[in-house]
C-alpha positions in Angstrom: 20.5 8.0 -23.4 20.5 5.7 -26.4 19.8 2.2 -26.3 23.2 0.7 -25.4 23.5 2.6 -22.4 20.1 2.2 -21.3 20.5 -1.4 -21.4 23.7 -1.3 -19.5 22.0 0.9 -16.9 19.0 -1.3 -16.3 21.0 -4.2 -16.3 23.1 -2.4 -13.3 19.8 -1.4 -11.5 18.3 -4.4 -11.7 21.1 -6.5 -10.4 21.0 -3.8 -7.8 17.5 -4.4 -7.1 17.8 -7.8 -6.6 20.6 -7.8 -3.9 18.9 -5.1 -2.2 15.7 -7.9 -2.1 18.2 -10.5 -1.1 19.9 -8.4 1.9 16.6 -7.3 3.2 15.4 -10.6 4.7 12.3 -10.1 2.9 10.6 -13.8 2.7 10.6 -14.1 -1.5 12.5 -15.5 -4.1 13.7 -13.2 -7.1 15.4 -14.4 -10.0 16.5 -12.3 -12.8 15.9 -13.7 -16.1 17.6 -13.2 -20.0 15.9 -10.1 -21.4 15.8 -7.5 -18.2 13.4 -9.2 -16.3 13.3 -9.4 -12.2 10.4 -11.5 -10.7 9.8 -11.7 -7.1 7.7 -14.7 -5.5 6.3 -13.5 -2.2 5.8 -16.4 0.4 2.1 -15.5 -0.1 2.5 -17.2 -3.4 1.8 -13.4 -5.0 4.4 -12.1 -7.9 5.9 -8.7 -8.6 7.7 -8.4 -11.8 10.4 -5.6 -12.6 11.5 -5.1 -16.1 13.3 -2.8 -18.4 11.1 -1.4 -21.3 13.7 -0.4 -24.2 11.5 1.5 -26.6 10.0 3.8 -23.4 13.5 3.6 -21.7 12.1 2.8 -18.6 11.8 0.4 -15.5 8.5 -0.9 -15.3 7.1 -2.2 -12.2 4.1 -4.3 -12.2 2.8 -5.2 -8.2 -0.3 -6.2 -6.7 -1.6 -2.9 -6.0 -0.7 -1.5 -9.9 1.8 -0.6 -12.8 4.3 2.3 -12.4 7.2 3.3 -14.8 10.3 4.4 -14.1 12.8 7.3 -16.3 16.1 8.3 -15.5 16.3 11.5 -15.0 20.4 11.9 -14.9 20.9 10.7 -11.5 17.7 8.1 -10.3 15.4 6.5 -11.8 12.0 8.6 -11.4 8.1 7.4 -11.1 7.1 9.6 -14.3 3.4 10.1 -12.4 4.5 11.0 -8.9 8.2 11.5 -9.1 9.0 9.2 -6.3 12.4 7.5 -6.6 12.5 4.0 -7.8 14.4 2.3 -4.4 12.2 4.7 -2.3 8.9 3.1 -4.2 9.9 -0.2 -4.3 10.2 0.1 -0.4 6.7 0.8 -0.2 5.6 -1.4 -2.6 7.9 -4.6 -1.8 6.8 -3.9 1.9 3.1 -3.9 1.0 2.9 -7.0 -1.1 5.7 -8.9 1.2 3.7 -8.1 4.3 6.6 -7.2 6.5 8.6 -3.6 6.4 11.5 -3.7 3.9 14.0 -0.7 2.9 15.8 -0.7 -0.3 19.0 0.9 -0.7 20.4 1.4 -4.0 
């Protein structure tokens, strides 16, 4: 994947991400920002940022309970320690921080 498409794709995840957010109910506010960059206010007043890191090509993830980085592997976007997929994890993580259960659906 060169750089073009890996732009275009994490441009397409992220907007994914944040209707997913928006359709869950989840008390937060997200806003996607110029540059690949999601940030989600939780009511608590705590932040989780999602962003697209060009020269890694990756989604990086940065929550209360830690960093995690994301690679396409062809068909989802892959935690590169654990292998968990990218919806699946921000489910956890998104339900975790938000303090009510949430599933993401890409």
């Amino acid at each position: 994947m060169d750089e073009t498409e890996f732009a275009a794709a994490a441009e397409r995840v992220l907007e994914r991400i944040e209707r997913a957010l928006e359709e869950s109910g989840i008390d937060a506010d997200t806003e996607l920002k110029e540059g690949g960059v999601l940030e989600i206010e939780f009511a608590d007043g705590s932040r989780m940022v999602i962003n697209r890191h060009g020269a890694a090509r990756e989604i990086w993830v940065a929550a209360r309970s830690g960093g995690f980085h994301f690679r396409w592997d062809g068909s989802v976007w892959r935690d590169t320690r654990d292998g968990a997929e990218l919806f699946a994890a921000l489910s956890r993580l998104v339900s975790a921080q938000g303090g009510q259960p949430v599933l993401l659906r890409s």
